[in-house]
TORZAZA-480814 format. One record per residue (C-alpha): x, y, z; residue in three letters. Coordinates in pm, whole numbers, plus 50000, padded with zeros to 5 digits. Each point is the difference from the previous one (the first is absolute). Layout:
BEGIN
XYZALA/...
This chain:
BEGIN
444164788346551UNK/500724997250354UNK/503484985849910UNK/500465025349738UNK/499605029950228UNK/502234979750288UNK/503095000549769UNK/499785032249877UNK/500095013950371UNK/502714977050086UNK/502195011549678UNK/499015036550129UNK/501324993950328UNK/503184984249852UNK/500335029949775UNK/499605023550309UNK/502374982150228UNK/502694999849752UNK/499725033349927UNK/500125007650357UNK/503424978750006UNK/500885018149712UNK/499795035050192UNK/501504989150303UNK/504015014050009UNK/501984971050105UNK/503704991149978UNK/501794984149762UNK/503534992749883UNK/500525010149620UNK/502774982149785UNK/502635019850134UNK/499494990150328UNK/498285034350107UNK/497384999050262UNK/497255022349844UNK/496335011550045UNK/497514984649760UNK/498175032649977UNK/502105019049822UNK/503244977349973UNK/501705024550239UNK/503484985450209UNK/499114988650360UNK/502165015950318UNK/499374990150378UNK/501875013350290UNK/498794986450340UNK/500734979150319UNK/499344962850143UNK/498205003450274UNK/498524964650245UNK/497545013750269UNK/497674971349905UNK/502064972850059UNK/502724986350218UNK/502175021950284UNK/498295030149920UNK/496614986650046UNK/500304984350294UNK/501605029450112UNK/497225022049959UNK/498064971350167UNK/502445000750281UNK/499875041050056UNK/496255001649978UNK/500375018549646UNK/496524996749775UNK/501774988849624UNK/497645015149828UNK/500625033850155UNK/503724996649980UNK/499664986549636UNK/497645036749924UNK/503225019450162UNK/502754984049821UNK/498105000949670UNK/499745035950075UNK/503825001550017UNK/500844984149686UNK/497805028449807UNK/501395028650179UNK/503114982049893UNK/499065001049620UNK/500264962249943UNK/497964983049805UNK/500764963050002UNK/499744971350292UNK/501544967850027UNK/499834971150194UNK/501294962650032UNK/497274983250166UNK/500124979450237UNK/498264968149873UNK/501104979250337UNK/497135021150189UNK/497335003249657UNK/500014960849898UNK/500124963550118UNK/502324971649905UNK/497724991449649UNK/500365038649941UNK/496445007450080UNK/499365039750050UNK/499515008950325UNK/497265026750074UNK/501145014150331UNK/501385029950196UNK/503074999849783UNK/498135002449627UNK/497335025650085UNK/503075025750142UNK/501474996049683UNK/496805006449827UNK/499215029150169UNK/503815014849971UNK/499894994049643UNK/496565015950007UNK/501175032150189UNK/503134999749752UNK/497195000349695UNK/498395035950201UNK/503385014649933UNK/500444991749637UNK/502984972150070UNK/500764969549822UNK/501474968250071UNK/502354971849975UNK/499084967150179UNK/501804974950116UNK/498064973250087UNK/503094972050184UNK/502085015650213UNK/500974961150085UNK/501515006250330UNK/498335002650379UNK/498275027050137UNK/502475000950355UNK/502545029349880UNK/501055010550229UNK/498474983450264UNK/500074959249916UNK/497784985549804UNK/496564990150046UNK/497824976049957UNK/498725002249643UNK/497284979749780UNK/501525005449677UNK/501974977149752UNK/503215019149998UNK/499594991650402UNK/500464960949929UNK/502145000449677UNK/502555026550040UNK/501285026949760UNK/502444976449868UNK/496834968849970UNK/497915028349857UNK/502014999249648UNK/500064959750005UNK/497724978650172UNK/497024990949742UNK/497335005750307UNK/501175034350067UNK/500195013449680UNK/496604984949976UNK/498485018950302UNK/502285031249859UNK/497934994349665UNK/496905001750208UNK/500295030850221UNK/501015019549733UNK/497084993549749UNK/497665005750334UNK/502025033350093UNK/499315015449675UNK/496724991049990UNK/499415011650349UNK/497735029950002UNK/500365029850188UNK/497465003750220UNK/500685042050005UNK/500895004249619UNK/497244974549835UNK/502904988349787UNK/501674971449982UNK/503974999449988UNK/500094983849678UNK/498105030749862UNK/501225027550198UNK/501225020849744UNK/501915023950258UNK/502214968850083UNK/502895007049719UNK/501894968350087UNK/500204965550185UNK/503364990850097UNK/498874956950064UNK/502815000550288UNK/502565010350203UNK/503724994349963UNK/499464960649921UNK/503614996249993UNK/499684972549729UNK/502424969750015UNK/499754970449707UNK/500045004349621UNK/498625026249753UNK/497154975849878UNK/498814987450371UNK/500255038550085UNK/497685008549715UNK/498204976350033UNK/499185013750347UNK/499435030849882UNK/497454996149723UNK/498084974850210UNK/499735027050265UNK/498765028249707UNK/497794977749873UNK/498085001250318UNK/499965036249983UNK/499185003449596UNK/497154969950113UNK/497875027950157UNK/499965024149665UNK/501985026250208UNK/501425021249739UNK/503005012650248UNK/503515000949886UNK/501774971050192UNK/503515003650093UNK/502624977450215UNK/502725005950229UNK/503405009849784UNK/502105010050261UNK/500794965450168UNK/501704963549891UNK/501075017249664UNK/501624972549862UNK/496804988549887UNK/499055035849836UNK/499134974949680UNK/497354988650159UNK/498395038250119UNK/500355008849677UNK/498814968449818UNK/496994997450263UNK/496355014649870UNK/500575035050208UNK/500325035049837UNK/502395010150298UNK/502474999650258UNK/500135012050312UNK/503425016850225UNK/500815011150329UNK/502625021650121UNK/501435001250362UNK/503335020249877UNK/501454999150377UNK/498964965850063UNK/497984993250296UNK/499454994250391UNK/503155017450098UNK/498245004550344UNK/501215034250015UNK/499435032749789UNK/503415003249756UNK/501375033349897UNK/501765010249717UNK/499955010549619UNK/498014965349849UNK/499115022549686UNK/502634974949842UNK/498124972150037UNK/497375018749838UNK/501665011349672UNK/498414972249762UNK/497444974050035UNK/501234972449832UNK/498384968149792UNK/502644976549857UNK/497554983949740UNK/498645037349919UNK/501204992649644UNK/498364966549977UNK/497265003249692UNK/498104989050214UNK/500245019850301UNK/499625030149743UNK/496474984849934UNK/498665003550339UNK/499035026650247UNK/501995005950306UNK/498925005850396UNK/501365007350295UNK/498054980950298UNK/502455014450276UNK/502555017850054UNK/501755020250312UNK/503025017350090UNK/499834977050347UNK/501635012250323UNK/501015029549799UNK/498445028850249UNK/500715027349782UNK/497155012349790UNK/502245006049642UNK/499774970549775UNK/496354993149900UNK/500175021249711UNK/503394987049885UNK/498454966850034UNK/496725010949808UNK/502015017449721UNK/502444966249942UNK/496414980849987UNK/499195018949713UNK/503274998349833UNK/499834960150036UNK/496315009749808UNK/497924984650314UNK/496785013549972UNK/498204994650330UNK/502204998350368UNK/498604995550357UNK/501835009150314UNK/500464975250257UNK/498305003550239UNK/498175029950159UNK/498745000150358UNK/496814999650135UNK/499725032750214UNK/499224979550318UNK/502934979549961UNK/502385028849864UNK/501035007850357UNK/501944964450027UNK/500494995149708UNK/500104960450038UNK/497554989049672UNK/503644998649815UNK/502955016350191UNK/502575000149730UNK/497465024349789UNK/498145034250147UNK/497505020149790UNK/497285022250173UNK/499025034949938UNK/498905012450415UNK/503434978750106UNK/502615000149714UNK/498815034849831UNK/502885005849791UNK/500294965049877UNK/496455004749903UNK/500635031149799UNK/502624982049826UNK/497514971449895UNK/497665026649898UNK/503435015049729UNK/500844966149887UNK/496404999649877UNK/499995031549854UNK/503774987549848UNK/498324965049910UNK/497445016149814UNK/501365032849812UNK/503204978749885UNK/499774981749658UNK/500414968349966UNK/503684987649886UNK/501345034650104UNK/503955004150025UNK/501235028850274UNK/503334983749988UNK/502444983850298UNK/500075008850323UNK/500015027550159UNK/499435018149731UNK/496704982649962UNK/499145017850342UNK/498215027449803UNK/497534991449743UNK/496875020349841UNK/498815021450265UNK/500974977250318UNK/503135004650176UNK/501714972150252UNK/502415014750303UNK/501304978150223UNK/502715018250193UNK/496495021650086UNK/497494970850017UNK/498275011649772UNK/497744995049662UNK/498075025749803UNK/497435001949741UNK/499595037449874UNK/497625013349698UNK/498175032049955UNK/496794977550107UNK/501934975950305UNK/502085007550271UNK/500734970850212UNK/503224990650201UNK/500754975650297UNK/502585027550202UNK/501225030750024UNK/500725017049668UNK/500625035549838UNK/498504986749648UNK/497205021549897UNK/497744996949680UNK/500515023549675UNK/496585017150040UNK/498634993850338UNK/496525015649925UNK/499134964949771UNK/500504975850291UNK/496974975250059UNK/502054977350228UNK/502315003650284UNK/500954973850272UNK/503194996950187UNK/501884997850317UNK/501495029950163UNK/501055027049836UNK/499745015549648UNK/500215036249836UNK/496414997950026UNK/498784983150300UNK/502185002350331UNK/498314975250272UNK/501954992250339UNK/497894967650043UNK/501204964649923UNK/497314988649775UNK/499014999449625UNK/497695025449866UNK/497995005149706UNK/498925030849820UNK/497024996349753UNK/499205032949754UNK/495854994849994UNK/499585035049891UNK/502095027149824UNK/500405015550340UNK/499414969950247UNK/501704968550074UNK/499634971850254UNK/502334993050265UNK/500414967350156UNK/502524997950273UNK/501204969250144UNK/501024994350391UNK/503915001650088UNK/501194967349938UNK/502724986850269UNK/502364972649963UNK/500394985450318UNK/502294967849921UNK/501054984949728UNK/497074988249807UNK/502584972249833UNK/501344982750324UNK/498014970850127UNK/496425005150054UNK/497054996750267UNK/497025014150069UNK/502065004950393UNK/502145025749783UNK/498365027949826UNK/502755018549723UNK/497705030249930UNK/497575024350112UNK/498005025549848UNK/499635035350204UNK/497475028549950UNK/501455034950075UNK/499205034849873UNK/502675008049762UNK/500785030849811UNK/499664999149621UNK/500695023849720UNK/498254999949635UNK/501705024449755UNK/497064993549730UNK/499305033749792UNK/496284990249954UNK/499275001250373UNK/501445028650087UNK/501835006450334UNK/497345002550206UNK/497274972449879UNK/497434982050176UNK/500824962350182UNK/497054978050060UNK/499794964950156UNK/497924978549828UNK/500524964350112UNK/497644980950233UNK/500585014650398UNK/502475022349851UNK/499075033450199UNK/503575013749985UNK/500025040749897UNK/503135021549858UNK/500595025749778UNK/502645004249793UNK/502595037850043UNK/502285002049736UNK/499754970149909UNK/500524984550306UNK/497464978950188UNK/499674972750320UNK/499024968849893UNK/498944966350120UNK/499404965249794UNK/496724998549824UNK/498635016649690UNK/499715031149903UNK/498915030349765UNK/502225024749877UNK/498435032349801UNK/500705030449928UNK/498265025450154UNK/498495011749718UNK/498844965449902UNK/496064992649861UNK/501014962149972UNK/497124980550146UNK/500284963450109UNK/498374967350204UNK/502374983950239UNK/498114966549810UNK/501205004649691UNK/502934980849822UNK/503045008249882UNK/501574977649772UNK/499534966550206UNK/499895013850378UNK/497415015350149UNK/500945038150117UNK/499224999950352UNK/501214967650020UNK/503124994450226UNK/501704964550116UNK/502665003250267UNK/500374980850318UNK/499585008150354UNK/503095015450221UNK/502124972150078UNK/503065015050139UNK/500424995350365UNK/503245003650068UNK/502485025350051UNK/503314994649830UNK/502955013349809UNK/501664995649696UNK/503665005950013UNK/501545013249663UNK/503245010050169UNK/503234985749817UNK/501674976450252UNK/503695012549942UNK/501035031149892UNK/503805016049888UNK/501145021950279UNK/499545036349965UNK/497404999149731UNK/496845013350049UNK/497394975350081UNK/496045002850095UNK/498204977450186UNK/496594990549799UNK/496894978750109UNK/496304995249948UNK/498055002550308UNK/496944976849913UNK/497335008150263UNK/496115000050004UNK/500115036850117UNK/503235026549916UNK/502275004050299UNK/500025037150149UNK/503274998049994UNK/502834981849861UNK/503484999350141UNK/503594977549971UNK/502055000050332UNK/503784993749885UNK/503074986250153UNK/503594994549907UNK/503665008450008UNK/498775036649968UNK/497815001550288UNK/496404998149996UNK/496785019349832UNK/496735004349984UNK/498395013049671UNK/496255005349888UNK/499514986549640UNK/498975017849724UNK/496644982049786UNK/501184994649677UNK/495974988849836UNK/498274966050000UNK/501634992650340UNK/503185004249958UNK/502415015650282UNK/503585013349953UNK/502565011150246UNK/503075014349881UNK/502954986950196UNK/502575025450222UNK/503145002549853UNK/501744992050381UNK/498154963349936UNK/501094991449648UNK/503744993150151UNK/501434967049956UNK/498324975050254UNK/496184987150037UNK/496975019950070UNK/497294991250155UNK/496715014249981UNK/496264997650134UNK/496885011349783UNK/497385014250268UNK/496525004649954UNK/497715025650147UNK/495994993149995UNK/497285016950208UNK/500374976550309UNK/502894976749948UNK/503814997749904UNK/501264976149732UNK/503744991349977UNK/501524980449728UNK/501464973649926UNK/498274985050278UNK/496625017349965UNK/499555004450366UNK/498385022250137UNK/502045027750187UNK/503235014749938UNK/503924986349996UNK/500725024850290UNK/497034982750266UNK/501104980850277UNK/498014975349888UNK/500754997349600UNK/501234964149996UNK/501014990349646UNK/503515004749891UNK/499444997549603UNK/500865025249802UNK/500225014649672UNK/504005004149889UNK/502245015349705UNK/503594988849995UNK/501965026049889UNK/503104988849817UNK/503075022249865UNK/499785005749629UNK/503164979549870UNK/498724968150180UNK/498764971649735UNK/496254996049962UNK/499014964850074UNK/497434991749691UNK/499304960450110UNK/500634980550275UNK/499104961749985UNK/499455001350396UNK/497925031650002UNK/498215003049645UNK/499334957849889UNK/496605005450095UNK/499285026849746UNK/501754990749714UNK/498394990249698UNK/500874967049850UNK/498654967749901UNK/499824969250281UNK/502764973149972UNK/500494973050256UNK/503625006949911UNK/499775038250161UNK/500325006150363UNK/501595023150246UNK/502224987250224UNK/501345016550349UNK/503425005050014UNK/502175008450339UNK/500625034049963UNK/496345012350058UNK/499364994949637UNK/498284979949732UNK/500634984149665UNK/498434994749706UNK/500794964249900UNK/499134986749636UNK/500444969649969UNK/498834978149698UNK/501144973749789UNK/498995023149696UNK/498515032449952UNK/496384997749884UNK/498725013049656UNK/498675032049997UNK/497625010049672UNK/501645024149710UNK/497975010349734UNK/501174971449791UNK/501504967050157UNK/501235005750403UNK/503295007950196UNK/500924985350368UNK/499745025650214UNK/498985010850366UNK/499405035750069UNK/498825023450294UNK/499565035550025UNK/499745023350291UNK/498445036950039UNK/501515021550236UNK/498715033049877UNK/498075011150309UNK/501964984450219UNK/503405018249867UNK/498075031649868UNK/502165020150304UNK/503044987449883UNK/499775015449624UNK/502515021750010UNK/502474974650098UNK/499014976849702UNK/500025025649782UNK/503545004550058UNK/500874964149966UNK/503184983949803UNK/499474960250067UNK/497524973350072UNK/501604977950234UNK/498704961750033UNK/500964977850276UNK/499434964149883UNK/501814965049933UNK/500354969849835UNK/500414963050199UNK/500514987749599UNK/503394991349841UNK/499125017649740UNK/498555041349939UNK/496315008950017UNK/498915026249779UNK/497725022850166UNK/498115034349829UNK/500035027750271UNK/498125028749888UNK/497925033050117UNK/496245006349876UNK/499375040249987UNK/496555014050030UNK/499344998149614UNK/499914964450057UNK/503834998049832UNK/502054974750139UNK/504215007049959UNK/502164966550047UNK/502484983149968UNK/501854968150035UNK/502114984550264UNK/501774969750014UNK/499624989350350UNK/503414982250067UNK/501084973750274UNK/501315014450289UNK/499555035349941UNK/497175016850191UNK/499455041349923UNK/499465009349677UNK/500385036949902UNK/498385009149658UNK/500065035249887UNK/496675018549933UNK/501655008749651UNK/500444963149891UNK/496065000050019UNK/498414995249658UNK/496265001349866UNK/498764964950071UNK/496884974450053UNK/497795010450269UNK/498424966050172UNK/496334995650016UNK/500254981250331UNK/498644985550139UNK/498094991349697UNK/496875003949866UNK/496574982249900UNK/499394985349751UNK/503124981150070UNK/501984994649619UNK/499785042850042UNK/504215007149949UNK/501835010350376UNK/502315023949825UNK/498505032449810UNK/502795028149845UNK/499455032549880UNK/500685007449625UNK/500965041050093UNK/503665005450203UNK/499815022350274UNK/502805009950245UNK/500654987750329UNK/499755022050301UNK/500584987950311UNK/497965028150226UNK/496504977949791UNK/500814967450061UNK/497684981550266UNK/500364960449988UNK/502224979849975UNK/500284966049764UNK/502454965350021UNK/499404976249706UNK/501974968650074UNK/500874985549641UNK/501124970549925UNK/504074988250010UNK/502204974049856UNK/498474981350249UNK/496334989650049UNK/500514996850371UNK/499445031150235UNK/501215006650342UNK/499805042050035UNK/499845022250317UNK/499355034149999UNK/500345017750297UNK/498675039949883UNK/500715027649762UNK/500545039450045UNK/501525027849843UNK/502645025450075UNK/
């Protein structure tokens, strides 16, 4: 009887357990290679960031600065939810979690990544694990000493040696079954994980069947625990072997996208929307391929400072039909200020606040946009549903009668106003006018009420792309009182303004709409408002007192020079700069000299730091002007560009630098590139066949030298090619006029061939347009004069290229537009292959006139 009664309760308990796992909404790839929930069968979309604090650089880094990483995990987590996204990933980083057999590690390492993931869970994100990442844990320090088997074996031993795929075998059937001590759930059976990706970039080498081989033996591990997960492999590398991804037991593959390649050591400026315009899969029409669902594990417009393309990026995802996409990578807060976890990328809403908003739209873009959608070629593809992409202003959009958001300036306004629920944004909007240099958020909690959250002024102190050190900070954060405006009909003109964040004893009132404000949190209601509320409660996933921002960081007083450099004579011209200072100045002021005498002129404030001084006519004559920027605090003197305190006139001001304008007659050419002045900051590919070489005149060379061009990607099949582009935009801005009024392009170059070199010399407009054409560059002829009317419509070069690497280096654009000079801002050179392999090309520089 005993026995009887036993197996009915264990039958019971299976019967309950299953129908548990029955109720549980997990992921799952249907037959058309959909990610969907098993609830109700609806499509899957993610849209979030990689992020490492647990392991490697950043960790020790937090180590290093005294940083708690729980704490700073709590804060960044808060970030990614006032951000609106809702999916992590990671590659970890096995080296530091296992030991040569593959044994799981418990450690320092595991239980930060199960108490991220846990925090993630509090804020209703999922995930996409990673679980080899292969490679050391130095970057970008050198690498450490490390237990695990990818330590003694190698990336490249990884995929072969029959003892590492062994210990690979291991770890990963002990990582999945690892439980979590702060969930209770083991990642085999956390349903909020939509995805395991096994590895990263494996960069496979051998045949299809050895590859597959790999492969399944790896999943096998995984499917040994009963995880129910979707498994998916890396796509986007070694694609000559896409057989074998596709053949392999795995319902997906996964891409990256670095569309401006990466580590240029240096921010790089210019239109890169063409880079942008399609994200293309050359087996996309494989059966297949059509079979399985698609993600994005990283992707980043690198170096690119500008805050513009994340929504372009998000919208081609979704065109491509990728279904989940994670930025790469987003800073811890206490790191932001260096900037050194991965120098080539920079994502942080206190330090990078317009970048942030622009995360925050490609989410919004990532997730209203249908799968498989079509808005066309590019540019035209710039506007799409309600979002709007504006590069010439820096600027992306998302407007509905329910969401306002926008990373810049703009004069875009919703249809009806009174139905917003959302706004966030950066600086100025028919709605919201702020002077500060931080994002803010506006949440409606009430028919007449919203919250405010206001972010500190955000300061860019060097270039966050250059090299990096924790000797070199590139930002700060500032807190000042700023003025803001709300034009909100619900509130009223005159409504009530209440801090409500933790130490946040700050009091204003608002006059016409018009208030003082500092960062924190705060209340806005009308009046006449009856809305009651706790500080405690939630809304949506934050808390709403709560408030994540760091500490004042700036130290430093400096400027930011906007001024053009050269100028046509006789035109009017401003002088323009950001003064970047822990407190405002008293008083700003430029001190002028030049063929017109000298001047001293108080500057006029222009909002969110920015000074302008209008230049006297008696100074704007043909010659160079120099000029001081002076800065007046309670007790001290600041001159610039030295920064020293005191003034140019004291008997005692020492330094001689100075900031200058060359003013040059209007019929003089404009020099657009110069090998000797502008190599350093030209975009292009490296070659050990490409240097520049002094000549004796004071000048420099660009020598090419190769015995044949290498093979750049097309679409289908490859062409030789080497090409380099230039932007000159803000460096020639003064000088508009003058191109405007341009006939020729004029190219000084030659040939040390017997034979011609065909060369395509073109201009790139701010549309992202490039106008070319080609010239035959002929032995023993050196200047080159092409008219600007000979230019036609042509390729515009993706260079220096982008990740993943079989991406094509040329993109077109299917609509004709007409060239006009007074847009144009880079330059491009394609050197293209002659009757003879060999080449042996210098090119000395290129204007107009």
């Amino acid at each position: 009887m005993r026995r009887i009664i036993l197996a009915i309760i264990g039958l019971l308990t299976t019967f309950c357990l299953v129908g548990n796992e029955a109720n549980i909404n997990r992921s799952y790839v249907d037959d058309e290679g959909v990610l969907r929930w098993s609830a109700d069968d609806s499509e899957i979309t993610g849209f979030g960031v990689n992020y490492s604090l647990p392991f490697a650089h950043a960790y020790r880094m937090a180590n290093r600065l005294g940083i708690t990483h729980e704490e700073a995990i709590k804060q960044d987590v808060y970030h990614f939810a006032r951000l609106g996204l809702d999916l992590y990933r990671v590659h970890i980083w096995d080296v530091e979690i296992s030991d040569v057999e593959g044994n799981l590690l418990q450690n320092e390492h595991l239980r930060l990544f199960d108490f991220a993931v846990s925090e993630m869970k509090k804020r209703g994100m999922k995930f996409v694990i990673t679980p080899i990442a292969f490679w050391g844990n130095g970057w970008p320090e050198p690498d450490f000493d490390t237990p695990g088997f990818a330590t003694k074996y190698g990336k490249e031993g990884c995929l072969t040696h029959p003892d590492a795929i062994k210990a690979q075998e291991n770890y990963l059937y002990q990582f999945l079954n690892h439980i979590n001590p702060y969930t209770g759930l083991a990642y085999k059976d956390d349903p909020d994980i939509i995805a395991f990706e096994v590895s990263n970039e494996p960069h496979h080498d051998g045949t299809v069947d050895e590859v597959i081989n790999y492969i399944n033996r790896l999943v096998g591990s995984m499917r040994k625990t009963g995880t129910q997960t979707p498994i998916f492999y890396n796509m986007s590398h070694s694609i000559h072997l896409v057989d074998a991804y596709l053949n392999a037991d795995v319902q997906g593959g996964t891409f990256q996208w670095y569309p401006a390649g990466l580590v240029a050591n240096r921010q790089i400026n210019g239109n890169f929307l063409p880079h942008v315009g399609e994200y293309y899969i050359p087996f996309a029409d494989h059966p297949l391929f059509k079979k399985m669902a698609k993600i994005v594990y990283e992707f980043d417009p690198a170096d690119v400072g500008g805050n513009y393309m994340y929504p372009a990026m998000a919208r081609s995802f979704r065109e491509a039909g990728i279904q989940l996409a994670t930025h790469f990578d987003y800073d811890a807060m206490f790191l932001a200020p260096y900037n050194t976890n991965y120098g080539t990328h920079y994502m942080s809403l206190p330090y990078a606040p317009q970048k942030a908003l622009s995360l925050k739209i490609a989410s919004a873009v990532f997730h209203e946009v249908p799968r498989y959608s079509n808005y066309g070629g590019y540019p035209n593809n710039n506007h799409f549903e309600d979002f709007r992409i504006d590069y010439e202003n820096d600027l992306v959009e998302w407007v509905t009668n329910e969401t306002f958001l926008y990373s810049n300036n703009t004069t875009s306004t919703p249809d009806n106003p009174a139905l917003l629920k959302k706004i966030a944004g950066y600086g100025n909007s028919p709605l919201i006018n702020y002077d500060g240099k931080g994002a803010y958020f506006l949440d409606r909690i009430g028919k007449d009420s919203w919250r405010l959250e206001v972010m500190p002024d955000a300061h860019w102190i060097d270039d966050p792309y250059g090299r990096v050190s924790l000797e070199n900070q590139v930002a700060a954060v500032s807190y000042n009182i700023r003025e803001m405006k709300v034009d909100l009909s619900c509130l009223g003109t005159d409504f009530t303004i209440a801090a409500i964040n933790d130490g946040n004893d700050y009091n204003t009132e608002a006059k016409e709409g018009t208030f003082a404000i500092v960062p924190g949190v705060f209340i806005l209601q009308n009046k006449n408002s009856v809305l009651e509320f706790s500080p405690y409660q939630t809304l949506g996933n934050i808390r709403m007192n709560e408030f994540v921002a760091p500490e004042a960081d700036l130290s430093e007083i400096m400027i930011k020079n906007n001024t053009v450099s050269q100028a046509c004579a006789g035109t009017r011209t401003s002088i323009h700069f950001e003064v970047i200072s822990p407190e405002p100045p008293q008083k700003v002021e430029v001190i002028m000299y030049g063929n017109g005498g000298s001047s001293r002129s108080e500057a006029v404030y222009m909002g969110a730091d920015i000074y302008k001084v209008d230049i006297y006519k008696n100074h704007l004559v043909h010659g160079i002007l120099n000029y001081y920027i002076v800065l007046t605090f309670n007790e001290k003197i600041k001159s610039f560009p030295a920064g020293l305190e005191g003034q140019p006139g004291d008997w005692d001001f020492y330094d001689h630098s100075l900031y200058t304008i060359k003013f040059i007659p209007d019929g003089e050419p404009v020099l657009v590139w110069s090998a000797l002045d502008d190599w350093s900051e030209t975009l292009r590919i490296w070659h050990p066949g490409v240097s520049l070489k002094p000549l004796g005149n004071r000048n420099a060379a660009l020598h090419l030298k190769m015995d044949e061009l290498p093979d750049r990607n097309l679409k289908k099949g490859s062409r030789k090619d080497y090409s380099f582009k230039f932007f000159f935009g803000d460096l020639l801005s003064g000088r508009s006029s003058r191109i405007a009024n341009s006939k020729n392009l004029v190219l000084k170059a030659y040939t040390q061939l017997n034979d011609s070199q065909p060369i395509i010399v073109g201009l790139v407009d701010v549309n992202g347009i490039a106008y070319s054409v080609e010239v035959d560059i002929i032995p023993g002829k050196l200047i080159y004069n092409i008219s600007l009317d000979s230019l036609i419509q042509s390729e515009f070069a993706v260079t220096p290229g982008a990740y993943p690497e079989y991406l094509p280096h040329f993109q077109s654009s299917e609509y004709q537009f007409q060239f006009k000079p007074e847009k144009v801002e880079s330059v491009q050179v394609s050197i293209r292959q002659g009757k003879l392999d060999e080449v042996d090309l210098w090119i000395e520089s290129i204007w107009m006139e």
